[in-house]
C-alpha positions in Angstrom: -6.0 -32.7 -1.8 -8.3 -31.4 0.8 -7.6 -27.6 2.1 -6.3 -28.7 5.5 -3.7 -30.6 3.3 -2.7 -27.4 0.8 -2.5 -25.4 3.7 0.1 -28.0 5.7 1.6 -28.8 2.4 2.9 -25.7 0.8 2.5 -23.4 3.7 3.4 -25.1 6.3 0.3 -23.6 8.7 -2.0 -26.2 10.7 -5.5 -24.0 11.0 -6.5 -21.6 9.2 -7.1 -17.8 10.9 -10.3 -16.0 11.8 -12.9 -15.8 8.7 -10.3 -18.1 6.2 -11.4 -21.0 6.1 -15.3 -19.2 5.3 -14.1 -17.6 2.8 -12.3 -20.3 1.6 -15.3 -22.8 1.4 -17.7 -19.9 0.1 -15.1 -19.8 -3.2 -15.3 -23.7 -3.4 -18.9 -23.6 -3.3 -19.0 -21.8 -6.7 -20.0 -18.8 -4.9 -19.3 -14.7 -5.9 -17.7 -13.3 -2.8 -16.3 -10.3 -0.7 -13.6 -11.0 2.0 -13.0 -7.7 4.0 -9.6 -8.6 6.0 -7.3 -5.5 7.8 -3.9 -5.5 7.2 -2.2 -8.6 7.6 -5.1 -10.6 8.0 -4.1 -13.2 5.4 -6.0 -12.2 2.5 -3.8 -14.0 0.3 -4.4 -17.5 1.7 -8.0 -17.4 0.7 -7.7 -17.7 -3.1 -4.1 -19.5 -3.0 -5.4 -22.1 -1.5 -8.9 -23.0 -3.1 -6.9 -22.5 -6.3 -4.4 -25.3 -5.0 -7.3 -27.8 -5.0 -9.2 -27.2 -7.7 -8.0 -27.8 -11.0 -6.9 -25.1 -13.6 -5.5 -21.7 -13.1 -6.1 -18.8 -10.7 -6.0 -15.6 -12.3 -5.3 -12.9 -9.8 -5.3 -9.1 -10.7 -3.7 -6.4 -8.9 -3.0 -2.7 -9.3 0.8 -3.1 -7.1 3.6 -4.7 -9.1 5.6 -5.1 -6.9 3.2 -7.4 -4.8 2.3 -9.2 -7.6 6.3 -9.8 -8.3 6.6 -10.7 -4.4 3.6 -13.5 -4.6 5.3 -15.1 -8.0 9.0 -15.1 -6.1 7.1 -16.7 -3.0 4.9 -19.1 -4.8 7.8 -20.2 -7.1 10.0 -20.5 -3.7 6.8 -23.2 -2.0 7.0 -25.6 -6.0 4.6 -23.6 -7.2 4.0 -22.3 -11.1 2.9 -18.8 -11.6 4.0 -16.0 -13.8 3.0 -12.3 -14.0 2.4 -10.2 -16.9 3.1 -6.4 -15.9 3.8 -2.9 -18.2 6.9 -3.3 -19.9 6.6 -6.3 -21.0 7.1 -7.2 -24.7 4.4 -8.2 -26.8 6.1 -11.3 -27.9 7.3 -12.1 -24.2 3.7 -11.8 -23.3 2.1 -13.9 -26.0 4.7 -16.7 -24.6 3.3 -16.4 -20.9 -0.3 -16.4 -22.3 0.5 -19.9 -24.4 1.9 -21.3 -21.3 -1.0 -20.6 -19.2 -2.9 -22.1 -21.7 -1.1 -25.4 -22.4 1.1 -25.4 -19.6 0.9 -26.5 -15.7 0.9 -22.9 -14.3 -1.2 -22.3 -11.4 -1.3 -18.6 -11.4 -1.6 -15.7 -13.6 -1.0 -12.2 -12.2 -2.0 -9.4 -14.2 -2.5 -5.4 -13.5 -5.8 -4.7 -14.5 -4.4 -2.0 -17.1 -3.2 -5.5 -19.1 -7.0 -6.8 -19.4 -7.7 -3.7 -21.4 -5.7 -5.7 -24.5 -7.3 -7.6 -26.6 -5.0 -10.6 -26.8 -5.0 -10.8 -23.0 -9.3 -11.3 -23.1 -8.7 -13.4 -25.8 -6.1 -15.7 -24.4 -7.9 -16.1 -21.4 -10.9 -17.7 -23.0 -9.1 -20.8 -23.6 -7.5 -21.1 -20.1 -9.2 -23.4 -18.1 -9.7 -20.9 -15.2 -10.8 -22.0 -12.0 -11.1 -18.7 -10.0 -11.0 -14.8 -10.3 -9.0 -12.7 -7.3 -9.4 -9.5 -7.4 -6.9 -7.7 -4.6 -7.3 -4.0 -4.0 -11.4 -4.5 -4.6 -12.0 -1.2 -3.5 -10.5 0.5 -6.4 -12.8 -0.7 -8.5 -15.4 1.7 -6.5 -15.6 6.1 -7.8 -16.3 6.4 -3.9 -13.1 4.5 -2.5 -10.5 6.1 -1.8 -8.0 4.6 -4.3 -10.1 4.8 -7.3 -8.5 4.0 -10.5 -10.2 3.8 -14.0 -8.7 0.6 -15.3 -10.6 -1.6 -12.9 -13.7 -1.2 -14.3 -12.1 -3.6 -16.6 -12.7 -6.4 -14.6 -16.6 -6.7 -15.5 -15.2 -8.2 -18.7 -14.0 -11.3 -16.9 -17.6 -12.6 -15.9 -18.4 -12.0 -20.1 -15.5 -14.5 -20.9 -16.4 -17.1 -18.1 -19.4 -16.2 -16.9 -19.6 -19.7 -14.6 -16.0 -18.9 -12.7 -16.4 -17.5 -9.2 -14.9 -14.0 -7.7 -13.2 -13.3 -4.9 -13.1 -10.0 -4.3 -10.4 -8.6 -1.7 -9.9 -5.8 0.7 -8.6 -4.8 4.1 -10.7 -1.1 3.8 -14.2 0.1 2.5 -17.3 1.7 3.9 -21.0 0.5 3.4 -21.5 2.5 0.2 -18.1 0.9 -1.2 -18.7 -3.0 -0.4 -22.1 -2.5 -2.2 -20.1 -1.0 -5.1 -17.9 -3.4 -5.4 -20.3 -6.3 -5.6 -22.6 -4.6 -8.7 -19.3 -3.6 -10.4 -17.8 -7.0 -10.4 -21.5 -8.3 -11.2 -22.3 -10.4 -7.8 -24.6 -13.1 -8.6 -25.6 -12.6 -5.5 -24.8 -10.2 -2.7 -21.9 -12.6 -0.2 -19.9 -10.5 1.9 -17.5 -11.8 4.9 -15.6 -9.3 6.6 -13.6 -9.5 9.8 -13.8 -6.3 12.5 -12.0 -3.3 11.7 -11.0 -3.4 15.9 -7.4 -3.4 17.0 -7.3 -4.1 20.4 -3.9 -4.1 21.0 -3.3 -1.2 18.8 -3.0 2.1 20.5 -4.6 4.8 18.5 -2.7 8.2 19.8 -2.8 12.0 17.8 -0.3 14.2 19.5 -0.7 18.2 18.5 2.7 19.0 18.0 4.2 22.4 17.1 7.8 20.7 16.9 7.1 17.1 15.5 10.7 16.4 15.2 11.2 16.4 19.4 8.4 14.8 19.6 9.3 12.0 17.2 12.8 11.1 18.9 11.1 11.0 22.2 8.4 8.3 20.8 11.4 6.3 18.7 13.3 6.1 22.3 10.8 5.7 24.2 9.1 2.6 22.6 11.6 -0.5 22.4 11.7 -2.2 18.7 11.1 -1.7 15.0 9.1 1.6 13.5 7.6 2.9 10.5 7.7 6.5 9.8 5.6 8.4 7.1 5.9 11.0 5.4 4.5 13.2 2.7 7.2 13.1 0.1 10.7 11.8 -0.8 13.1 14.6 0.7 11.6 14.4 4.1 12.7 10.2 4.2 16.1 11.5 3.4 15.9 14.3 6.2 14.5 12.8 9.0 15.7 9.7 8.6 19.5 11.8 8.6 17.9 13.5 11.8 17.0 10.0 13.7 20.7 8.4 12.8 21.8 11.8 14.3 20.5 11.3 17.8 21.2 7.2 17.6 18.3 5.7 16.0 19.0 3.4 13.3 17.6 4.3 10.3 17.1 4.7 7.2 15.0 6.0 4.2 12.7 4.6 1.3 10.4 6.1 -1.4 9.4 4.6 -5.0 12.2 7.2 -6.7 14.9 4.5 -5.7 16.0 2.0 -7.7 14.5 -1.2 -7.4 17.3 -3.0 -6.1 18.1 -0.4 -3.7 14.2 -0.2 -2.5 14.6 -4.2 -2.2 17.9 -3.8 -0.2 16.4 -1.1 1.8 13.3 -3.0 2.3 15.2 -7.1 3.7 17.9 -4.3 6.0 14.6 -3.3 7.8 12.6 -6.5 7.9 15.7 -8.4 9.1 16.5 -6.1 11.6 19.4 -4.3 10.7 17.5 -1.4 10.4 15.3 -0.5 13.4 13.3 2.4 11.8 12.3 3.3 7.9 11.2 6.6 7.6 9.1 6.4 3.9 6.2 7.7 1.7 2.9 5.5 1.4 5.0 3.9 -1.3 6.4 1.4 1.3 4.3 -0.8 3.1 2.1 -3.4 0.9 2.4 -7.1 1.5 5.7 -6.6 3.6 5.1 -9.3 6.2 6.9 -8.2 9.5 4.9 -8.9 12.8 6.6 -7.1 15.0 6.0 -3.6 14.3 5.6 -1.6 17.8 5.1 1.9 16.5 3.8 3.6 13.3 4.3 7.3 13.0 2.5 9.8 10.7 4.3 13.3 10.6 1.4 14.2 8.1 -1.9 14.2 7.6 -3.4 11.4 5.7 -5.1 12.3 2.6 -8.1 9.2 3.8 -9.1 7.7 6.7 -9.1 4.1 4.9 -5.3 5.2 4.1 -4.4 5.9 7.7 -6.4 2.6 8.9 -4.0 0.4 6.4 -0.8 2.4 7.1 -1.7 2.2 11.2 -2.7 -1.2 11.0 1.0 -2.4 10.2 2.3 -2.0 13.5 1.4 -5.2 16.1 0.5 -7.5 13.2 1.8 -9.9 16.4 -1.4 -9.1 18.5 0.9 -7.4 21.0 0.8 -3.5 22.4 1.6 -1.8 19.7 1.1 2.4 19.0 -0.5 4.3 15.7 0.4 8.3 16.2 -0.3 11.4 14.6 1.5 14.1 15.2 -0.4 17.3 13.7 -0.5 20.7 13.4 -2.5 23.9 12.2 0.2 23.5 9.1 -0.9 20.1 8.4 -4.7 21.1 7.6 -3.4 23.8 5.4 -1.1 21.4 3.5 -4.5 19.0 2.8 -6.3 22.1 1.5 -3.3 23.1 -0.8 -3.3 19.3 -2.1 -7.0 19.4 -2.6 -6.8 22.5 -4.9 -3.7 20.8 -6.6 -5.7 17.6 -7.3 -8.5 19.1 -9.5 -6.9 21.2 -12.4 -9.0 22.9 -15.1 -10.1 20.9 -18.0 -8.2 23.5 -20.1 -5.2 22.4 -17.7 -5.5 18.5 -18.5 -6.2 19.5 -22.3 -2.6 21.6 -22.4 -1.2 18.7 -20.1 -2.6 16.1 -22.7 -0.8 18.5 -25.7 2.3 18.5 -24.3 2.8 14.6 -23.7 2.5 14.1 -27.3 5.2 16.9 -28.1 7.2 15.0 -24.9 6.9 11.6 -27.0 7.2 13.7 -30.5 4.2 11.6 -31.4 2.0 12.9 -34.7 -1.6 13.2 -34.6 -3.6 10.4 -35.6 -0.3 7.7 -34.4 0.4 6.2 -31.3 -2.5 3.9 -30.5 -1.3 1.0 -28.4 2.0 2.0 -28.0 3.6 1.8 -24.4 6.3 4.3 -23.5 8.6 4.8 -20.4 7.4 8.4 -18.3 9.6 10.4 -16.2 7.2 12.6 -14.6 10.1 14.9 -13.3 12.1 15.3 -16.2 8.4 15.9 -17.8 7.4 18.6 -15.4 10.6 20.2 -15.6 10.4 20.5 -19.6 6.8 22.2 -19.5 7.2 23.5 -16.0 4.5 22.0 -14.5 3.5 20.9 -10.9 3.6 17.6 -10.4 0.6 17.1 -8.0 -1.9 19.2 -10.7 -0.1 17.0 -14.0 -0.1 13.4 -12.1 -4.0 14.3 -11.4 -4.7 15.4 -14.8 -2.9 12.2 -16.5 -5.0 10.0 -14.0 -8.7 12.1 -15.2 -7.2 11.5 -18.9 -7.2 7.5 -17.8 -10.3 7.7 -16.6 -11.4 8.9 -20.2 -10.1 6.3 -21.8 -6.9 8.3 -23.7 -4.0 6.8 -21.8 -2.8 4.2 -19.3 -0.7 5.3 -16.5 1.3 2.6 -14.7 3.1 2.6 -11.8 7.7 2.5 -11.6 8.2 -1.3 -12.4 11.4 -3.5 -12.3 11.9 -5.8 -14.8 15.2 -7.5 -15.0 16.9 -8.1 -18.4 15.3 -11.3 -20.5 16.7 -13.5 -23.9 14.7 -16.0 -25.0 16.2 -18.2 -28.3 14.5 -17.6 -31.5 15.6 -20.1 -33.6 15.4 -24.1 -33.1 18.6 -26.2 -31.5 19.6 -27.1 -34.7 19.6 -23.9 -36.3 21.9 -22.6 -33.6 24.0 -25.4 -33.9 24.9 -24.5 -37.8 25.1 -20.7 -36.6 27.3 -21.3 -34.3 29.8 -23.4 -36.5 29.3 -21.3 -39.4 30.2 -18.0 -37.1 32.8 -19.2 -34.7 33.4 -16.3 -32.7 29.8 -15.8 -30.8 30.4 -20.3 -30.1 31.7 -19.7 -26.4 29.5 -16.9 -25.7 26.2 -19.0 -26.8 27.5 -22.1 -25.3 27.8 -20.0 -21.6 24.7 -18.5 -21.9 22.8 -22.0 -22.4 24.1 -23.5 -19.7 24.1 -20.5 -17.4 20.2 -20.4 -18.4 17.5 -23.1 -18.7 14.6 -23.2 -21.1 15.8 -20.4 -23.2 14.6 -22.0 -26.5 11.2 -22.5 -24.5 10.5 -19.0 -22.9 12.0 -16.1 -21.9 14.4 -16.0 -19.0 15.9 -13.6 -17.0 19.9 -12.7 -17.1 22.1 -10.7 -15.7 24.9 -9.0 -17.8 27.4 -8.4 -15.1 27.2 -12.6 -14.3 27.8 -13.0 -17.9 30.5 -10.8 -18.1 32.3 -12.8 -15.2 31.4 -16.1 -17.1 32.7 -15.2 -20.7 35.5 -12.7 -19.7 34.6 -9.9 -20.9 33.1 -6.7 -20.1 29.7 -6.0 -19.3 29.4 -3.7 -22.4 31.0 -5.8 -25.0 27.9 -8.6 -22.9 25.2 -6.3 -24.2 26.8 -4.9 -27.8 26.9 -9.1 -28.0 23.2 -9.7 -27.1 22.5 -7.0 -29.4 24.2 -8.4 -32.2 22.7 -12.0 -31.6 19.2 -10.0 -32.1 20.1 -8.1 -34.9 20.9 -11.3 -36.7 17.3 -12.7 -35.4 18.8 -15.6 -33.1 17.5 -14.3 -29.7 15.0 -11.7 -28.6 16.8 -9.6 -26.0 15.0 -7.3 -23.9 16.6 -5.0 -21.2 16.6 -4.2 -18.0 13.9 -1.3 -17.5 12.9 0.5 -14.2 10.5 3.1 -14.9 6.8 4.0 -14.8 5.1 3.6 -18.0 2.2 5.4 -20.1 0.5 3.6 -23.1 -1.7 5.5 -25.4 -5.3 3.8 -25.3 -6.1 5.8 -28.6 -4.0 7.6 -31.1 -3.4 11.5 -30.5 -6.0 13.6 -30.8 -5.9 17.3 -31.6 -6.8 19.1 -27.9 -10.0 20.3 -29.3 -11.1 16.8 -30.1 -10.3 15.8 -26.2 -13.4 15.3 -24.1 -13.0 15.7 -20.4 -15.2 14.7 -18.4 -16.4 17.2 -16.1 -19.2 16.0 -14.0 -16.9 13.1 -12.5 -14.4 15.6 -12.2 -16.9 17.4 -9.6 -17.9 13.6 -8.1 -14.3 12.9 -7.4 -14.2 16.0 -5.7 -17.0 16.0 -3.3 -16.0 12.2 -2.6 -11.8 13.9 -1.6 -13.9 16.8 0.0 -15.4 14.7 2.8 -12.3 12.0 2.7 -10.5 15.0 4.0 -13.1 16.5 6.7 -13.5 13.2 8.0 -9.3 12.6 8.5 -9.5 16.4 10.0 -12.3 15.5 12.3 -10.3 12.7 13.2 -7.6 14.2 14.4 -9.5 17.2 16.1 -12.4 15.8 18.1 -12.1 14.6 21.7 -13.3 11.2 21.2 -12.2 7.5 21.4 -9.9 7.1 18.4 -11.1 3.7 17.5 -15.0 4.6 17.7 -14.4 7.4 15.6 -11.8 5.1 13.3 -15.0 2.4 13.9 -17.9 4.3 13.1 -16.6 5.5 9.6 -16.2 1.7 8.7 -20.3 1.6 9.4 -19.2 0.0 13.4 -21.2 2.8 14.9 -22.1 1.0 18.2 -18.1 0.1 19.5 -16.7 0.3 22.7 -14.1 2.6 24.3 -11.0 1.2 23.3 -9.5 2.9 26.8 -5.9 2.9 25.2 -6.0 5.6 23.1 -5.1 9.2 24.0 -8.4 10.8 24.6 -9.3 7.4 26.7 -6.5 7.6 28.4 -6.8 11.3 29.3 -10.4 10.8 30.5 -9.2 7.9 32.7 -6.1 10.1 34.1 -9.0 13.1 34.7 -12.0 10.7 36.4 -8.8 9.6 39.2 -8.0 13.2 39.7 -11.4 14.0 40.0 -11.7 11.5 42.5 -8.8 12.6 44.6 -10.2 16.1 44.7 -13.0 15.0 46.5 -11.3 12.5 48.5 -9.0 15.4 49.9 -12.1 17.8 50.3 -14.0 15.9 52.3 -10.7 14.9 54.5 -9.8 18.5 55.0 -13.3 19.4 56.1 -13.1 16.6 58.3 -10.3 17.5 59.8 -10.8 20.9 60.3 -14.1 20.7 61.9 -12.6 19.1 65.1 -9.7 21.6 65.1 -7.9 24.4 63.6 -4.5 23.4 62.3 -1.6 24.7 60.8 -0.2 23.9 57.3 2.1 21.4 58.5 -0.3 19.9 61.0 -2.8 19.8 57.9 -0.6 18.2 55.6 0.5 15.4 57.9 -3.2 14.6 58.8 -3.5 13.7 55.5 -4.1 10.4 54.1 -5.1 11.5 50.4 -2.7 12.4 47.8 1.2 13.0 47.9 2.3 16.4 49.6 2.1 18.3 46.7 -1.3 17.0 45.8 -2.7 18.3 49.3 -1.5 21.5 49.1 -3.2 22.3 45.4 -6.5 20.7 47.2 -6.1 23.3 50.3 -5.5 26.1 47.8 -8.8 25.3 45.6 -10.7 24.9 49.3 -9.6 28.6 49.9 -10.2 30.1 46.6 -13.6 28.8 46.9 -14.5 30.2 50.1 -14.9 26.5 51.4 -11.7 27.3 54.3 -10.4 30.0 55.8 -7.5 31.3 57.8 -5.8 33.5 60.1 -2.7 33.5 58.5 -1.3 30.5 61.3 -4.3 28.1 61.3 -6.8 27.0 58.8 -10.4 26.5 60.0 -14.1 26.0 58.6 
């Protein structure tokens, strides 16, 4: 199957877009590479399809679950096999997965890089018969990206176990110093880079200093015809102004990564089908969603990176139509960043205490807990200890970095059974105990290859199936597991930590202090260049251009500074149209204001007499209090 083929064949597409196919044929040459692609520039075409065509299995890792859970859904849909092994999952479930992708026909693995930190992961994965490594969200890998996290420096360990498999690295943001980072991180062979211009041309750049933001907002969401994204800094604002906008007509509604799953996936289909014009959300809502047709992206706050804004803005006119990226700022806004700052670097006396009091959270001993994955409610955690949030999620992410504990991000994972026993085992169990015989015999033919691998259920279908209630579903489940014929794991939707090491006694925890100063000098200028942004008086997109090392581009002439400069050369021009016609004019006669004014070819009426007035306040004209004259 050629590439032109996979791409008709499961995608339906008949040419590839700008830089694609490259990329494509760099990875089938056997070659290391970097594609740099914005937002919505196809990024995930470039290793779906060389993996479609080569023989073996892809293994893709990504730090966003709920991307990777999208791609599986989405492959599965187009006849493809892939699976994805995320926190939460079972060490038995895994080991399944890993046995499939080692025997089995599955063409993708998806894994979170926290998950190549196990040992029977790495180990697993030496006997797959891998064809390529994708690696999405590159830049995290990098301390000087703006999404740094620990666990990705992982990924080096992949070239160790197949040193001859190719890597495609991905990304739709980084700066000079960062591509170069990523390259020696992930051990290039050799330095390959393809990346597409960060220019939107149809993409309005506009910052609006705004004392009310909230009049300001209802005039942009009525002014601008179609569908909207609105940011904001954290979950009670989606819930406010999103109330505000239904309040003045403006369907909307609100999103942030406290929701349930479901809801967030309800949320998520109302707005992308339509049914929803506008989503007001935090920077939890946004990755992979494919919707075109964005016209406007608002930020009522400050980003805390320029690369964030860049991928936030850049989902609005995916469709290569006009399409506007605003900013509405404030004095408050730049005091808000600072506060932040300060927030995001606690003491290491701070992340020490913060460190003590997850153990007494989890009731864990010293010297126990290594390897052991637990569910986190940061709010319920805070609340306990009365921390702040900001300072103790920053202090669990510097006790990553060290290498104490893995912090992973809210994940859905619907309920799963899988059969434990062989048919015929069953068969006597279920003859020998009668009164679980219905209930087994609905849930093997509501559910294939449950003797095989684990499968996902739903109670509340069950329920409706056997007749009974959705409790006495689970208490039964249960009860099968007690007596060792399933394996039953439950629904879960909640962030998760896993102790990398066992506890420690604070005094034994070493923090490391010199990267805490690195990470802060790198946020330091992150922040002055988002501020400088949204202060200076020059083309949005050069400024937005010359941070992604595109020093030399163009006005874009649709922003609002270009815009402004365009609306002051025209005035400018006018001005000395109408000077040099009033001179004109008045050196043949003297004439009154109304004779003046209807001489006129220049300007509208009121134009013409705020050209007279600057004429006479200058000294250029003068008059007798009838007639004007020179």
């Amino acid at each position: 199957m050629t590439i032109y083929q996979a791409l008709k064949t499961y995608w339906n597409f008949d040419s590839f877009r700008s830089l694609q196919e490259d990329i494509i044929q760099s990875v089938l040459s056997g070659r290391d590479t970097l594609a740099l692609l914005p937002t919505g520039g196809g990024k995930s075409i470039c290793f779906q399809v060389p993996a479609m065509v080569k023989p073996g299995i892809c293994i893709v890792v990504s730090p966003l679950i709920a991307l990777m859970k999208d791609q599986v859904e989405n492959l599965k849909a187009r006849g493809i096999e892939a699976v994805s092994i995320v926190s939460g999952m079972g060490k038995r479930e895994v080991d399944i997965l890993l046995d499939n992708c080692v025997y089995g026909q599955i063409k993708f693995l998806y894994l979170s890089p926290e998950r190549l930190m196990s040992d029977l992961v790495r180990e697993r994965i030496k006997y797959m018969n891998v064809s390529l490594f994708a690696i999405d969200e590159a830049h995290c890998i990098s301390q000087w990206g703006y999404d740094f996290r620990p666990p990705y420096l992982q990924l080096s360990a992949l070239r160790d176990i197949h040193p001859q498999v190719p890597i495609l690295a991905l990304t739709a943001t980084a700066t000079e110093g960062v591509i170069d980072d990523i390259q020696d991180k992930l051990g290039f062979r050799q330095k390959n880079v393809f990346r597409k211009s960060f220019e939107r041309k149809n993409l309005s750049y506009i910052v609006a200093t705004e004392e009310n933001k909230f009049r300001k907002l209802i005039a942009i969401a009525k002014k601008v015809k179609g569908t909207g994204i609105i940011y904001v800094r954290n979950r009670r604002a989606t819930q406010e102004v999103a109330r505000m906008l239904n309040r003045e007509g403006i369907s909307s509604d609100f999103y942030h990564a406290g929701l349930p799953t479901p809801v967030r996936a309800d949320k998520q289909e109302a707005w992308k089908n339509g049914s929803i014009r506008v989503i007001v959300a935090t920077n939890a809502f946004g990755m992979g969603i494919d919707k075109a047709e964005v016209r406007f992206v608002v930020h009522l706050d400050l980003p805390e990176s320029l690369e964030a804004y860049y991928q936030e803005a850049g989902r609005a006119g995916r469709d290569e139509k006009k399409a506007f990226a605003v900013l509405l700022y404030n004095e408050s806004d730049r005091l808000a960043l600072e506060k932040k700052f300060n927030l995001s670097f606690p003491s290491i006396e701070e992340i020490k205490q913060i460190y003590h009091s997850l153990g007494n959270y989890f009731q864990l001993a010293y010297g126990a807990g290594e390897e052991l994955t637990l569910e986190f409610d940061i709010g319920n955690f805070c609340s306990r200890f009365k921390l702040d949030p900001i300072k103790t999620l920053n202090a669990l992410k510097f006790l990553e970095h060290d290498g104490y504990i893995a912090l992973s991000e809210s994940v859905y994972l619907p309920s799963r059974v899988r059969v434990m026993v062989g048919a015929e085992d069953l068969y006597r169990f279920q003859i020998e105990y009668s009164q679980f015989d219905s209930f087994i015999k609905i849930l093997l033919r509501s559910y294939g290859g449950l003797f095989e691998q684990y499968s996902q259920i739903r109670e509340s279908d069950l329920a409706r199936r056997t007749g009974i209630s959705t409790q006495e579903v689970v208490k039964t489940l249960e009860k099968l597991e007690e007596l060792e014929l399933l394996s039953y794991l439950k629904q879960t939707d909640k962030p998760q930590i896993q102790y990398l090491k066992s506890r420690l006694d604070s005094s034994n925890v070493f923090i490391d202090g010199r990267y805490i100063e690195q990470r802060k000098l790198i946020m330091k200028s992150q922040i002055e260049a988002v501020i400088n942004y949204a202060e200076a008086q020059k083309c949005r997109s050069q400024l937005l251009l010359a941070y992604f090392d595109q020093p030399h581009a163009d006005k874009c002439g649709v922003c609002d500074v270009c815009i402004e400069e365009k609306r002051s050369a025209t005035n400018s021009s006018l001005f000395e149209r109408m000077t040099f016609e009033i001179l004109e004019l008045l050196a043949e006669n003297h004439l009154t204001l109304d004779e003046l004014i209807s001489s006129m070819h220049s300007g509208n009426e009121t134009q013409r007499v705020d050209g007279l007035r600057n004429l006479l306040d200058a000294g250029k004209i003068k008059t007798d209090g009838l007639k004007y004259y020179v």
